[in-house]
C-alpha positions in Angstrom: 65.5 -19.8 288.4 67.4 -16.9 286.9 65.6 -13.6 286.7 65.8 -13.4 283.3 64.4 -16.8 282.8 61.4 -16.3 285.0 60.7 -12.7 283.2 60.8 -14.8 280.0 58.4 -17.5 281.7 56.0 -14.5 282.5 55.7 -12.7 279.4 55.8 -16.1 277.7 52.7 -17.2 280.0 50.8 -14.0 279.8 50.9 -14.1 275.4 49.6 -18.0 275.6 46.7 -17.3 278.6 46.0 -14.0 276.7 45.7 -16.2 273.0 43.1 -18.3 274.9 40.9 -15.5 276.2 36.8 -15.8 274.6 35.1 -13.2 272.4 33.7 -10.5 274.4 30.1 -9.3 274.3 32.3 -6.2 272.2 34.3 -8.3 269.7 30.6 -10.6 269.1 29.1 -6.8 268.6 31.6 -5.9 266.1 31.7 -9.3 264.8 35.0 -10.0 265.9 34.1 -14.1 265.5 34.8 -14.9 262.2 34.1 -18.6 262.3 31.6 -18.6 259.6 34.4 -17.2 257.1 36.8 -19.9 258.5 34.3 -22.6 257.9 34.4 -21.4 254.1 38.0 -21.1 254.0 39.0 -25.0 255.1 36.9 -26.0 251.8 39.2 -27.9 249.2 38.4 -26.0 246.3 38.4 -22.3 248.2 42.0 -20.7 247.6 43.9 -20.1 250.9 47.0 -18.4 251.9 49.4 -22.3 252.2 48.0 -22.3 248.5 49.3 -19.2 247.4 52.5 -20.3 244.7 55.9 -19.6 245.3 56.8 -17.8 242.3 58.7 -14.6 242.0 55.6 -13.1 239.8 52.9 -14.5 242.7 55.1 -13.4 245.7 55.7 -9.5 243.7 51.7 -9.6 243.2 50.6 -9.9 246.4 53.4 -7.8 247.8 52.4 -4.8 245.8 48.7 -5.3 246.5 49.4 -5.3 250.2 51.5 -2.2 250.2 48.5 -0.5 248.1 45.7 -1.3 250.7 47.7 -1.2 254.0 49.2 2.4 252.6 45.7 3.8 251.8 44.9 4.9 255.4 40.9 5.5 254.5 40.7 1.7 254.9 39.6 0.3 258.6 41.6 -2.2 260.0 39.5 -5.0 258.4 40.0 -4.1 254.9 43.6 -3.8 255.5 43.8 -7.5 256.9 41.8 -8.7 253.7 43.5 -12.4 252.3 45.4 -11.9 249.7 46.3 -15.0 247.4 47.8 -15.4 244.0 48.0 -18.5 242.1 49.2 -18.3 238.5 48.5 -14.4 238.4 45.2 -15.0 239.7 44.3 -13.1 242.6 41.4 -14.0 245.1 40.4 -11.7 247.6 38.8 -12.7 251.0 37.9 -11.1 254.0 35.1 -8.8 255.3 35.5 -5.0 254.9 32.8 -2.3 256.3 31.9 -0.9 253.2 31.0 -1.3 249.1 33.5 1.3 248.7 36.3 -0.2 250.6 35.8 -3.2 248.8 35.6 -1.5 245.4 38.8 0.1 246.2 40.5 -2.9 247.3 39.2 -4.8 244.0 40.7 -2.1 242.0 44.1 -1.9 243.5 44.5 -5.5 243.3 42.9 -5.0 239.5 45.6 -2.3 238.9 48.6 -4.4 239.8 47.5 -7.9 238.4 45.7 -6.8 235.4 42.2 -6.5 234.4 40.1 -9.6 234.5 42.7 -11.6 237.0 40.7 -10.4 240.3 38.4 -12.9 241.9 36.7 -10.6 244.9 35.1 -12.8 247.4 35.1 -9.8 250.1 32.3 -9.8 251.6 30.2 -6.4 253.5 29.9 -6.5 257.4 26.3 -6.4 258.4 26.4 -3.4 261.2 27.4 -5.2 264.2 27.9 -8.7 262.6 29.4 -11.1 260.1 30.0 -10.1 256.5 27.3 -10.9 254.2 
């Protein structure tokens, strides 16, 4: 096998072991394991990211609110990674931030580009070392 081939192989075979790897007593501490969320999520009548419409206006809505919370660099990693969908010009957010005021501050950027009363906030608060509440 060609060098290059068998460096591809490795990397390739280090990214998949690595993607199968279990939580660790750190990421359980910091509530890394987000099942409980997921659980939610696979419900038919919860709105999901495959859900999110196609349309310019939908796309530009949850473009801009991404730039707003991924450019405010007070927000922890979490809040940053929140789900954004819009459907219609409705926006639902999801996800589990660390604080009331990181999701008020999400809630109202997503308010300020989509319009007042078009915000659904389903962010929920991580309890200290565990799942959002």
């Amino acid at each position: 096998m060609p060098k290059k081939q068998i460096a591809l192989f490795a990397i390739f075979f280090t990214l998949a072991i690595g993607g199968f790897a279990p939580l660790t007593a750190q990421d359980r501490k910091t509530g890394a394991d987000n099942t409980g969320q997921n659980q939610r999520d696979r419900s038919k009548t919860e709105p999901t990211a495959d859900q999110a419409k196609n349309t310019l206006t939908d796309r530009e809505i949850m473009q801009q609110i991404r730039k707003a919370v991924v450019s405010d660099k007070s927000l922890s990693t979490d809040a940053h990674n929140v789900k954004i969908v819009a459907q219609n010009g409705q926006v639902t957010l999801k996800g589990a931030v660390h604080s009331e005021t990181e999701k008020q501050s999400i809630e109202q950027k997503a308010a300020d580009v989509a319009g007042a009363g078009k915000v659904t906030d389903e962010i929920t608060i991580k309890a200290a070392g565990g799942q959002g509440k």
